[in-house]
N, C-alpha and C positions, 0 to 999 in steps of 0.2 A: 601482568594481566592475570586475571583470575578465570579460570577455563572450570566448565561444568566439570562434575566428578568425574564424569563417565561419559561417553561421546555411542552411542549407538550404532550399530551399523546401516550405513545408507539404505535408504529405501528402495525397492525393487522398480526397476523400469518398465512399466506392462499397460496394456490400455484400460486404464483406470473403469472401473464396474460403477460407474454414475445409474444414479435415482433420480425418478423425477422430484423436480422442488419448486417449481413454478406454474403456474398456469394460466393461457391466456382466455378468456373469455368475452366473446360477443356472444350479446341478446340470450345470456342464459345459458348457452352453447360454447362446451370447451373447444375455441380455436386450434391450439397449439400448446404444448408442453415442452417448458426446458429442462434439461437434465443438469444434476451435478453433482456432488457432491459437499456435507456440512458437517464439523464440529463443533459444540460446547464442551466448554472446561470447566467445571465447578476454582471453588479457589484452592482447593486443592492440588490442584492438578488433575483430577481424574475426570474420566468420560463420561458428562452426563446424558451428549447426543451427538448419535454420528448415525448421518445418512449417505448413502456413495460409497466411496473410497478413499479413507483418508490418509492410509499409511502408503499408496503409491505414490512416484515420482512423478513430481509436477514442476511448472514453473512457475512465482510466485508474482512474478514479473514487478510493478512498482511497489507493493504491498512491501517487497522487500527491504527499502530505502530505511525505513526507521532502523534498521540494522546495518545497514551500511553507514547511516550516521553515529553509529553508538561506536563501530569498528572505530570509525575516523576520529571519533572525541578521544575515544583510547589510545591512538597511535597521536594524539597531541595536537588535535584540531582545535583552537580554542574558542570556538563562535558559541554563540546562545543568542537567547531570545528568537528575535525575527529571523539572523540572517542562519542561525541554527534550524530554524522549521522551513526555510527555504534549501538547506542543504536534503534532506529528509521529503522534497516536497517532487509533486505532479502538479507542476505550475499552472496556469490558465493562458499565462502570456501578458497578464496585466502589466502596465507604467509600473506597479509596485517590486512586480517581479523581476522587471528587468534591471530597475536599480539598486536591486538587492544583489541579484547577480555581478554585475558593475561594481560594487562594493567590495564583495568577495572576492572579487580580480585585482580590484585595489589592491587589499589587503596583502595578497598573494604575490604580488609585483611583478603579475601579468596581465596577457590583455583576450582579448576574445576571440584572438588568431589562435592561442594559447589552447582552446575547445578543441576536444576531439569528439563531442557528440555530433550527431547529423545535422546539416541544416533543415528548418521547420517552420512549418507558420506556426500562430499561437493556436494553443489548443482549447480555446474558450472559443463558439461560434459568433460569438457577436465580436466577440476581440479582436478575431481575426478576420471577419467581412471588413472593420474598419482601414483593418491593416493594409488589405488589398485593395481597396477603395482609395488610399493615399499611395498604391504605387511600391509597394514594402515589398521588399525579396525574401524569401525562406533563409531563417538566420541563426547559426546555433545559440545565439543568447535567448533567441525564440521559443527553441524546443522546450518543451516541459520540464527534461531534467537537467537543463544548464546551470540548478542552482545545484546537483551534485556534482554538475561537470567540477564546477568551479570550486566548490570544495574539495574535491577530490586533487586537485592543482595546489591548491592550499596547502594540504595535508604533505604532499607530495615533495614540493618545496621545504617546509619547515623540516623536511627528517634528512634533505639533502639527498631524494631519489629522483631521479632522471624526469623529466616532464613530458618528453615528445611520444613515450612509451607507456603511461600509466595505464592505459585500459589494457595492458598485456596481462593475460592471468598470472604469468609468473612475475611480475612484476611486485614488489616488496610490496607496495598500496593492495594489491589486487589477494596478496597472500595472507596481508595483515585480516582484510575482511574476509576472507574465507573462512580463518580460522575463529573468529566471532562471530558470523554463520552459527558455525558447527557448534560453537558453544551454546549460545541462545536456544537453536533450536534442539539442543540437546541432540543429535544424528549426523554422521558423516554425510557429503555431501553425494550427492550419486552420481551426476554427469555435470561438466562445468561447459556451459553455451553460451552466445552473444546474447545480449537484450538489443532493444528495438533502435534504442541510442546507441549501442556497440560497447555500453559497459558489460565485462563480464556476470553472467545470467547464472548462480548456483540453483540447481533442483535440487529441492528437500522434500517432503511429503505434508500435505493441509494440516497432521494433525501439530509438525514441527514450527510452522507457520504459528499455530496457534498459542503453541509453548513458549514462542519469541515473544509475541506480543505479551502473555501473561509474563515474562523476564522483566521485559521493560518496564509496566504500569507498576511492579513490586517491588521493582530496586529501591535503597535507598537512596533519601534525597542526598542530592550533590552526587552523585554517581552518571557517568557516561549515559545510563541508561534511565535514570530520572531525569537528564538535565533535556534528552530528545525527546520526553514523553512531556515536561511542562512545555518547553518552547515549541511543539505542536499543539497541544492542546489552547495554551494562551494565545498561539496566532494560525488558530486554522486556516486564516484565509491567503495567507505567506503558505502553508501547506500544499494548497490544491487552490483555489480561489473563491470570488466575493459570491459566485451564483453556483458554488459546486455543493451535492446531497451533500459528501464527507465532512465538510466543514461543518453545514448546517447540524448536522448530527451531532460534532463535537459539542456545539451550543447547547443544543437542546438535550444534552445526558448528563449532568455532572460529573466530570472524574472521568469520561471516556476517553481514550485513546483509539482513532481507526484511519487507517490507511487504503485506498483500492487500488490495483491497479488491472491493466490493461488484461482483456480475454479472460473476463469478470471475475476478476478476483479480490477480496477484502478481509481484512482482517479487522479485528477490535478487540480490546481488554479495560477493565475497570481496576480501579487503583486495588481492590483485594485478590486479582486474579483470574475473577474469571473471564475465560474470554471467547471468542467465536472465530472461525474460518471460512469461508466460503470460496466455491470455484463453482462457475457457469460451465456446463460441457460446451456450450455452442461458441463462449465466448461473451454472450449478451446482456449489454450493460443496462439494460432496460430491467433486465431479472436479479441482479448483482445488489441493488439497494432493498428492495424487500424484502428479497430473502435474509441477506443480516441483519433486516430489524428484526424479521422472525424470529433468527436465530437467538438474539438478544431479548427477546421476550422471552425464550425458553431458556437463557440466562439469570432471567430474574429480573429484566430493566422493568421498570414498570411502561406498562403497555400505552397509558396516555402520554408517554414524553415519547411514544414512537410513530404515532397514530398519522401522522403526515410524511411517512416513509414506508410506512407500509402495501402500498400499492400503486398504482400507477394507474390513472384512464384511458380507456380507449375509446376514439370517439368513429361517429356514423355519421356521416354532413353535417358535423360542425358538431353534435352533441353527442354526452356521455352515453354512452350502449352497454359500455363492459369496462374491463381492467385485466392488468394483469395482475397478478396475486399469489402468495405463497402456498404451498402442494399443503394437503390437511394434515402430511406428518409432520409439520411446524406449529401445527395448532396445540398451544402449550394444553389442550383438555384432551389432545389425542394420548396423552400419558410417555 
């Protein structure tokens, strides 16, 4: 494996000094403000905008997966294409998802008792009214990230480590990704916690977040970490699914790579580096897609491949009154 030069020391644990970056507006009238905290990366590497807190300890919750699959390509996971953006992915719960999963179980020459994620409905609403409507139980093939469960089983098997135990942090799988964590994002890890599936949850700090993502879009091709940045890009919707923003966004940027996950957080990078962070203080995902188009505007994306991500409606009996909308320190003329 090949480990950054230098590994920084973990970021501080404190309550992150969030800014506002969002805002909601009815009839003209700011409603409500979310707070959070934002980086851009030039391709550089260096900081061309930070609002918040970007060097405290956070969780990066799903956002984190593209690195959990670059770990697992490294430790001799051999998937690509679809069922590689599904290892990587925040499912929706689609037929496509589940048979991807199903595959990967295949593969692994296990079965779905084999899951140690939680059981779930799917996580697309229309997916999952249907599901409930036909009588379905909450199932971990269901959950969003049963395609990392199941890669993670994969990987697990092929190195000849224990199965009933993986989601153990000390667990050889769970040690392997730590230490590619720590690499990518350049900084030790500060506290290691559960995520919402019960995979081990490393905090790193939004601007480490963003160094990962600029790792991956920059590696060379055929590398662990180009082979997880084409096979999400080429199958966004194996990613997250067929009606999610993130996918849509992968469409509409050339060359983007971006990932969100839960208690609004998203990442992105373009194939020369530079790339963006974002964390909602409240959590709200309503505010988590504007703002990294914003952020991406003060990127350099060009603003009309953004222009249907950029805000959200709000309506007053049945019509538009307002939006919500990115805080003016995003506005790339605010300097």
């Amino acid at each position: 494996m090949t480990y950054a030069a230098s590994i920084a020391a973990a970021p501080l644990i404190r309550e992150p000094l969030h800014a506002p970056v969002a805002q909601l507006v009815r009839g003209g009238v700011v409603e409500g403000i979310h707070y959070g905290s934002v980086v851009v990366l030039a391709a550089d590497g260096g900081v061309d905008l930070q609002i918040g807190d970007i060097e405290a300890a956070f969780h990066p919750r799903s956002a984190l997966k593209p690195v959990q699959a670059v770990a697992m390509l490294r430790a001799g996971l051999p998937l690509d294409g679809e069922l590689l953006s599904l290892a990587a992915a925040s499912h929706s719960g689609e037929e496509r998802h589940l048979a991807g999963t199903r595959r990967i179980l295949e593969l692994a020459g296990v079965t779905e008792d084999d899951l140690r994620n939680v059981p779930d409905l799917p996580y697309d609403p229309v997916v999952r009214d249907v599901w409930i409507r036909e009588g379905r139980l909450p199932s971990r093939l269901a959950q969003n990230c049963s395609g990392k469960h199941a890669a993670m089983l994969m990987t697990a098997r092929l190195n000849g480590w224990s199965l009933d135990d993986y989601l153990d942090p000390v667990h050889p799988l769970q040690q392997a990704i730590a230490e590619i964590v720590e690499d990518l994002t350049g900084q030790a890890i500060a506290r290691v916690t559960v995520d919402g599936c019960g995979a081990p949850l490393f905090s790193v700090s939004l601007h480490g977040l963003a160094r990962a993502a600029a790792r991956i879009t920059t590696a060379p091709a055929g590398t662990p970490e180009a082979r997880v940045a084409d096979a999400m890009r080429e199958h966004a919707e194996m990613a997250s699914g067929s009606g999610r923003d993130v996918a849509a966004l992968m469409r509409a940027v050339p060359g983007l790579l971006t990932k969100d996950g839960f208690e609004g957080v998203q990442m992105a990078a373009l194939p020369d580096g530079r790339a963006v962070a974002v964390k909602i203080a409240d959590g709200a995902d309503r505010a988590r897609g504007p703002v990294a188009a914003a952020a991406l505007v003060r990127a350099g994306v060009d603003p009309a491949l953004l222009a249907e991500f950029g805000s959200v409606p709000l309506l007053g009996g049945g019509a538009v009154v307002g939006g919500l909308r990115p805080a003016r320190v995003l506005d790339p003329l605010s300097g």
